[in-house]
C-alpha positions as CSV (number, residue, x, y, z in Angstrom):
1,X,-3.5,-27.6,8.3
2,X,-6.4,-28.0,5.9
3,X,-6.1,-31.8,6.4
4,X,-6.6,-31.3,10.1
5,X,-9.5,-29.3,9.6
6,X,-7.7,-26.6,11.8
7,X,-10.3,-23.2,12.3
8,X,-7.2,-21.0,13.0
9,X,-4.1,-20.9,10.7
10,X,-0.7,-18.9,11.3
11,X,1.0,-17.9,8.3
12,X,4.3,-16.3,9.4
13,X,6.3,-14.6,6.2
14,X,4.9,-17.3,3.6
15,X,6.0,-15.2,0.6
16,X,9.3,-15.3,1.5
17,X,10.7,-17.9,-1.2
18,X,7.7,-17.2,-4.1
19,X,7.6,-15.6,-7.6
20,X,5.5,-13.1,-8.2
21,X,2.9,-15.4,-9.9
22,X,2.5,-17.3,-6.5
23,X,2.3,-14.7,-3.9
24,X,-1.1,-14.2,-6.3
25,X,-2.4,-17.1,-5.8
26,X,-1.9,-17.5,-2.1
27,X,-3.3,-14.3,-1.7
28,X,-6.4,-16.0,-3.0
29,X,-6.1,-18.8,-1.4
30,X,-5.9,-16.8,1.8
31,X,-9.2,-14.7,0.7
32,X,-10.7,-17.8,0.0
33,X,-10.3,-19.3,3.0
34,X,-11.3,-16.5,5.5
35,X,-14.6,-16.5,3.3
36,X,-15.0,-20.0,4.0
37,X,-15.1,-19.0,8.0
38,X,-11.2,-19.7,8.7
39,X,-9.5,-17.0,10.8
40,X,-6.2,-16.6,9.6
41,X,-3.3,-14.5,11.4
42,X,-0.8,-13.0,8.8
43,X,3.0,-12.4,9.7
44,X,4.6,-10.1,7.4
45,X,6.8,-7.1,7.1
46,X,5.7,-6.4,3.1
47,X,3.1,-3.2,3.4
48,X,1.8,-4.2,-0.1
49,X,0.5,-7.6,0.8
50,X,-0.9,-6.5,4.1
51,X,-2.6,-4.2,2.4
52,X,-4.0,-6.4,-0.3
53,X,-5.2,-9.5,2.1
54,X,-5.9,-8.2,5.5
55,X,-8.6,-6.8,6.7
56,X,-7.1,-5.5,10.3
57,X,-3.5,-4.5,11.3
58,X,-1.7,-4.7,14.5
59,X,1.9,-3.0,14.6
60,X,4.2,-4.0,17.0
61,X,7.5,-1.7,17.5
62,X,10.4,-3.1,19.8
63,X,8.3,-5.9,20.8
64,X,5.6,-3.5,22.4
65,X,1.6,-3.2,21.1
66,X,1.1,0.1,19.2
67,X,-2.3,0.1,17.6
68,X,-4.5,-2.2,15.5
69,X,-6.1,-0.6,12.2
70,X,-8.5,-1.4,9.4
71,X,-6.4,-1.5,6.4
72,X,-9.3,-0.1,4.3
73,X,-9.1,3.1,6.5
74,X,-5.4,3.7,6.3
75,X,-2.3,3.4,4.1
76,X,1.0,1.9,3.6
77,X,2.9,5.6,4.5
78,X,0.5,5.1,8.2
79,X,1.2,1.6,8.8
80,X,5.2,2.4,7.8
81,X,5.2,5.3,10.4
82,X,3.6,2.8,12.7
83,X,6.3,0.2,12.3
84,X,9.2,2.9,13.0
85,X,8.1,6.2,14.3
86,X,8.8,8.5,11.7
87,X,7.4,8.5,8.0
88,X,9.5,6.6,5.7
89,X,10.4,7.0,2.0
90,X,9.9,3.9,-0.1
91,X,10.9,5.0,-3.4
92,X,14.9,4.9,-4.1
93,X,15.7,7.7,-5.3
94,X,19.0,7.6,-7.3
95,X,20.5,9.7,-10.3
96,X,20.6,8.0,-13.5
97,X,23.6,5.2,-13.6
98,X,26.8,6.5,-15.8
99,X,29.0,3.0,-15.4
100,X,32.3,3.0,-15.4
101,X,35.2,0.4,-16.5
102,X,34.6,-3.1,-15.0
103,X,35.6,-4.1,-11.5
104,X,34.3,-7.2,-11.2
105,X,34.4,-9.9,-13.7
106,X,33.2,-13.7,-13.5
107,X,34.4,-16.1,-16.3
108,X,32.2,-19.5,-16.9
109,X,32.2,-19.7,-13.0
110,X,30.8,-23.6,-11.6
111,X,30.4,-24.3,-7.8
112,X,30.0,-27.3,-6.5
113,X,26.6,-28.6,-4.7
114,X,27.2,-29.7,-0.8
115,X,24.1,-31.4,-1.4
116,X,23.7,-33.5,-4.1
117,X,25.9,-35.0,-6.9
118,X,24.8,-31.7,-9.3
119,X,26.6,-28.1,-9.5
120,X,25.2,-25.6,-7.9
121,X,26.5,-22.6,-9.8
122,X,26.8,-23.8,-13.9
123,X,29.2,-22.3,-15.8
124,X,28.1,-18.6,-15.0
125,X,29.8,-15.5,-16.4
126,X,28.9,-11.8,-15.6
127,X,30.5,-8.3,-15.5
128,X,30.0,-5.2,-12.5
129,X,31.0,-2.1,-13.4
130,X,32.3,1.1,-11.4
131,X,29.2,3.3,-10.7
132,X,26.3,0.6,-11.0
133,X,24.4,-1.8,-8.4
134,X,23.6,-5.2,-10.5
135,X,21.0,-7.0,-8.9
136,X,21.1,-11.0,-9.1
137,X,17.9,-12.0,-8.5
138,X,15.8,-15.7,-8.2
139,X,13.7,-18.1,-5.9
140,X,16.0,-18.9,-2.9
141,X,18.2,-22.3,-3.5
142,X,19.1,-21.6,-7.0
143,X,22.8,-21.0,-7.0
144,X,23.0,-17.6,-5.5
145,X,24.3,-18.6,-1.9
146,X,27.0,-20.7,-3.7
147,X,27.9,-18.3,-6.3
148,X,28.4,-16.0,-3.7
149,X,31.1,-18.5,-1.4
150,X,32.7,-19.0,-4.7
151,X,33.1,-14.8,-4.8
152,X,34.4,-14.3,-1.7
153,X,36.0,-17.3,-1.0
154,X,34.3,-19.4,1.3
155,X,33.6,-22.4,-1.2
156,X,36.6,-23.1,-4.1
157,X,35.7,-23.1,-7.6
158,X,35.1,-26.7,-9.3
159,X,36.1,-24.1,-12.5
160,X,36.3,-20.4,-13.8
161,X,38.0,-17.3,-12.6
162,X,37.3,-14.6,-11.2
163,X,39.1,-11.2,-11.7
164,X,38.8,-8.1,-9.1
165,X,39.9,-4.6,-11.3
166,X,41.6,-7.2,-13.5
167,X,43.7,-8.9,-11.2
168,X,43.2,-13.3,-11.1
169,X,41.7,-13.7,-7.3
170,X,40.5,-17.5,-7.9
171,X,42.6,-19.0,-5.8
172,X,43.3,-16.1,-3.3
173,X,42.9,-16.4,0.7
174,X,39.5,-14.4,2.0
175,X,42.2,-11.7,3.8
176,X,43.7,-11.2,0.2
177,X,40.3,-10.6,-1.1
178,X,39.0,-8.1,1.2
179,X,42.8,-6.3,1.1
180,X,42.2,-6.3,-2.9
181,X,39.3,-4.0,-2.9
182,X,36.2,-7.1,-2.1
183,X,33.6,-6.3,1.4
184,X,31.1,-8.9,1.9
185,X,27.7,-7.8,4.0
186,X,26.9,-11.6,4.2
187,X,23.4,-13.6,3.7
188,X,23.7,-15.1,7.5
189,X,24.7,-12.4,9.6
190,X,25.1,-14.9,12.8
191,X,27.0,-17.4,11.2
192,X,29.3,-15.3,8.8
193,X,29.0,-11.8,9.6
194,X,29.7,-11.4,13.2
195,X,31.5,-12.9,16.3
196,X,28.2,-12.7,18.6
197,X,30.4,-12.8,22.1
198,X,32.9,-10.6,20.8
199,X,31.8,-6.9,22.1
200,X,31.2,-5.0,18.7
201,X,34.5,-3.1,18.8
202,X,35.9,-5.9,18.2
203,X,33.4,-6.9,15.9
204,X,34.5,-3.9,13.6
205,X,37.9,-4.8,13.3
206,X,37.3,-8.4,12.4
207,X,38.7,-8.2,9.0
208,X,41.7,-5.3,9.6
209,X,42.6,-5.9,13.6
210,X,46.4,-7.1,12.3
211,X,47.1,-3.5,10.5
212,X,49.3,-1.3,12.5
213,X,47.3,1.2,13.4
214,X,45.4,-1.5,15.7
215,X,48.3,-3.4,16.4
216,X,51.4,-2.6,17.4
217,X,55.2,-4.5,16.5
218,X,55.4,-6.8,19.1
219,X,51.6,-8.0,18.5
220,X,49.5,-6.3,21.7
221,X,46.0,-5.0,20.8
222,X,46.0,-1.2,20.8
223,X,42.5,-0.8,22.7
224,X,42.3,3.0,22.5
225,X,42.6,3.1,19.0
226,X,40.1,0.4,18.5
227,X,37.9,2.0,21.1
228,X,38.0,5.1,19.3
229,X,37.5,3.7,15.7
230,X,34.8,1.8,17.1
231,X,32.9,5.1,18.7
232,X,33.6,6.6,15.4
233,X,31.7,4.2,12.8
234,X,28.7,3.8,15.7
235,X,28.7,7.5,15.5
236,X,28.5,7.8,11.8
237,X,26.5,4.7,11.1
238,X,23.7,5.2,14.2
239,X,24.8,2.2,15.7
240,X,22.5,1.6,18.5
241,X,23.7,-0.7,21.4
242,X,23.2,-0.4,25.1
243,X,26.4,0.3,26.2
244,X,28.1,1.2,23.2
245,X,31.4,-0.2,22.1
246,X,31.8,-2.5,24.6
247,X,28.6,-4.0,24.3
248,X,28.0,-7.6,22.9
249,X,27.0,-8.2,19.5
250,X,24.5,-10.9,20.3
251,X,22.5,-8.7,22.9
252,X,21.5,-5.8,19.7
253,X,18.7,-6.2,18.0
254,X,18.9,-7.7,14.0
255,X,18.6,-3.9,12.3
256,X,21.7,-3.1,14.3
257,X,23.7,-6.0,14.3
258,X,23.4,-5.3,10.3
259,X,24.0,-1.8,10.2
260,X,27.5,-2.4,12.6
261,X,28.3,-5.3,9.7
262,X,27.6,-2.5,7.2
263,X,29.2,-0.1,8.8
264,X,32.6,-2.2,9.4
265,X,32.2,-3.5,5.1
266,X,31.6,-0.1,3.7
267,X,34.9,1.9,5.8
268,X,37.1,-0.2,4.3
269,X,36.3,1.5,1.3
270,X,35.9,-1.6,-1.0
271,X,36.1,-1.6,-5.0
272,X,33.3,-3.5,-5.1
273,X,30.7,-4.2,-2.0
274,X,28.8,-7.7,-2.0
275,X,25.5,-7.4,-0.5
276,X,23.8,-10.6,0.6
277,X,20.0,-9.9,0.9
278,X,20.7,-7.4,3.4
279,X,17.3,-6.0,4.3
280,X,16.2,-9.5,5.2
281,X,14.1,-9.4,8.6
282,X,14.5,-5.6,9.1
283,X,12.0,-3.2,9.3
284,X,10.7,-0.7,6.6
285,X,13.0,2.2,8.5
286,X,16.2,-0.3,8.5
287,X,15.5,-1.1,4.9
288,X,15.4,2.5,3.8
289,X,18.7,3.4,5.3
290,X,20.4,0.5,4.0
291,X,19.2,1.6,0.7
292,X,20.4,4.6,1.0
293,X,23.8,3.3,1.7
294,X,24.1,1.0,-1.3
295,X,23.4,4.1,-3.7
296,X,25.8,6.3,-2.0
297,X,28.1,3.8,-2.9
298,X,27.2,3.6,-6.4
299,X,27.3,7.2,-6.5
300,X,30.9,7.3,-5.4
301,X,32.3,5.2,-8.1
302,X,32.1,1.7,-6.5
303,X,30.7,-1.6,-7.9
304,X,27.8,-2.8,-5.9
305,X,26.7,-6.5,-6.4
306,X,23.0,-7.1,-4.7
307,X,21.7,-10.6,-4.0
308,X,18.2,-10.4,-3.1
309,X,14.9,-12.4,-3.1
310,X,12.9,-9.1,-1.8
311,X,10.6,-8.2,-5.6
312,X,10.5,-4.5,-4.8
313,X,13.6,-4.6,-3.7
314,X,15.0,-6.6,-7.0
315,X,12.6,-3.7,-9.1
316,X,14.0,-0.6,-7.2
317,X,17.1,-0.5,-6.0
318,X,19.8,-1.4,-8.8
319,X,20.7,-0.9,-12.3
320,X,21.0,-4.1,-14.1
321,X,19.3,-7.2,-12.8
322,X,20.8,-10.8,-13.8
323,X,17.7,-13.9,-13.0
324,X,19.4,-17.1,-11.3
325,X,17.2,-20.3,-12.2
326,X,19.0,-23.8,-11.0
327,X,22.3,-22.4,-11.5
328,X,22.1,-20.5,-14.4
329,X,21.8,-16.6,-15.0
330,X,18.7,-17.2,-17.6
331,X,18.0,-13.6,-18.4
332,X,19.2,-10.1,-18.0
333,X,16.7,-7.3,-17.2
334,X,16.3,-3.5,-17.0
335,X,14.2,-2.8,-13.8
336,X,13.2,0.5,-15.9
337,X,11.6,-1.5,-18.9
338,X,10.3,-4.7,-17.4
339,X,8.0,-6.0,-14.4
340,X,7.2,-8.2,-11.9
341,X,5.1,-10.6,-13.5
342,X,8.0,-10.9,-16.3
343,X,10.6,-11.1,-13.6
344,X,8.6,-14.0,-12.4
345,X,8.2,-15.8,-14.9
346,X,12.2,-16.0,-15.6
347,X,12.6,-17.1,-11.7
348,X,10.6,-20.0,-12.2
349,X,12.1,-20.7,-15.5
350,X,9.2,-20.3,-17.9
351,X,11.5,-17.5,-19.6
352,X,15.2,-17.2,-20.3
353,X,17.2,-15.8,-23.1
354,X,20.7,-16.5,-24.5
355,X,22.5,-13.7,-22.3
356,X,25.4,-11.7,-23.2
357,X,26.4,-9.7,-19.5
């Protein structure tokens, strides 16, 4: 764009895959370049960098215009209660973590790259305990997509094992996994999460529609059952959909095609949830509930395994965090007693330690 000598340049969520250390210096850059007479129109859904490089704000909400601001005359709460209607709570709040006995265990775990000739995931080994939510954190495209196929079954192992409440599941079939105690609220919610043309009943039986309570002896579908189940979790998850059960998955909106995958992952009751980055795109209001979901399920004695590249997610929302740099976990962090710039710095692998998880 600079080459070009372009007046006007869009920036649409360019944080997305930076350390902490780098969203700094584009920020500058950014300031830098409006004060050299460049207009520049910044996409983003993080309150704290609006806040810090723009000088006006203009909130859209379900694709309709609701007001422009100066950000020097108004705050994040404002803009928040802009973005959703309501005023939102962006602290987590969550009782102190008392663990439990291990659920989850990885031993020396390598994945295979579908890229190039290198492993993906090298020789990794961690531990998730009952009543915590361990974060594994790191710039996107360093093992973490992988290490989670390897988890849940999508990808084999090239080596390791991985044991579910102490039971070998390295070679089991995805059904066994999720039957053992394993739900999955996956990184791609299109391509792994949900059957777009399918109308979301059916969507929420995806994983159990061959138990007996939805099918009967002889192999029919038993559609009232469904229907009702169905009714039930958009009921108690605040599905929203325009016709309700029967309407298609691929005509909701993103916040609600994730809350009907989180909704169908979380009723099965799982021994330990896998959560893919699953605020990614949503708004401050989505994010908040899904957060409040994720502790409730710490609270109740599960083992909750978070993947995200979100920093204030990574610093609020779990117990332990675990960095991921090519492959490797490289350090092992309390969220309480560390911060982002040192959280950076082991993403981008000017830090690691010898880590004993």
């Amino acid at each position: 764009m600079l080459y070009r000598d372009n007046e006007i340049l869009i920036f649409d969520e360019p944080t997305a895959v930076l350390t902490p250390q780098e969203i700094d210096e584009l920020m500058q850059i950014m300031r830098n370049l409006a004060a050299e007479g460049k207009s520049i129109l910044f996409i983003s859904h993080k309150l704290a960098e609006i806040m810090a490089v723009a000088d006006r704000c203009t909130v859209l909400r379900k694709g309709k215009y609701i007001g422009t601001v100066e950000t020097k005359n108004t705050t994040m709460e404002e803009l928040s209660a802009m973005m959703v209607g309501r005023n939102v709570n962006f602290h987590v709040d969550k009782k102190p973590c008392v663990p439990g006995e291990t659920v989850l265990e990885v031993r020396n775990m390598t994945v295979a790259s579908k890229t190039h000739n290198n492993n993906a995931v090298k020789n990794v080994s961690f531990k998730v305990r009952r009543g915590e939510i361990v974060c594994i954190a790191g710039i996107d495209g360093n093992g973490q997509s992988e290490l989670v196929y390897g988890l849940t079954g999508l990808e084999p192992l090239s080596s390791g094992e991985i044991l579910l409440d102490g039971k070998d599941i390295t070679k089991s079939s995805i059904r066994k996994r999720s039957m053992s105690g394993m739900s999955h609220i996956p990184e791609d919610r299109h391509k792994h999460g949900l059957v777009l043309d399918y109308s979301l009943e059916y969507n929420m039986i995806l994983q159990t529609y061959f138990e007996s309570k939805f099918t009967d002896r002889i192999g029919f579908l038993r559609r009232k059952n469904i229907r009702a189940y169905s009714d039930r979790l958009i009921d108690q998850y605040d599905v929203r959909s325009g016709q309700g059960s029967v309407t298609t998955a691929r005509s909701m909106s993103g916040g609600n095609q994730q809350k009907a995958i989180i909704a169908r992952e979380l009723d099965k009751q799982p021994e330990i949830l896998v959560a893919v980055q699953p605020t990614r795109g949503l708004d401050v209001g989505a994010i908040e509930y899904i957060h409040k979901q994720l502790v409730a399920q710490r609270d109740a004695g599960k083992a909750v395994l978070l993947i995200s590249l979100e920093l204030d997610e990574v610093m609020d929302v779990p117990d332990r965090i675990l960095v991921m740099y090519e492959g490797e976990i490289v350090g092992e962090l309390d969220p309480k007693k560390t911060t982002q710039e040192e959280l950076g710095l082991y993403m981008a692998g000017a830090k690691r330690d010898e880590v004993s998880v």
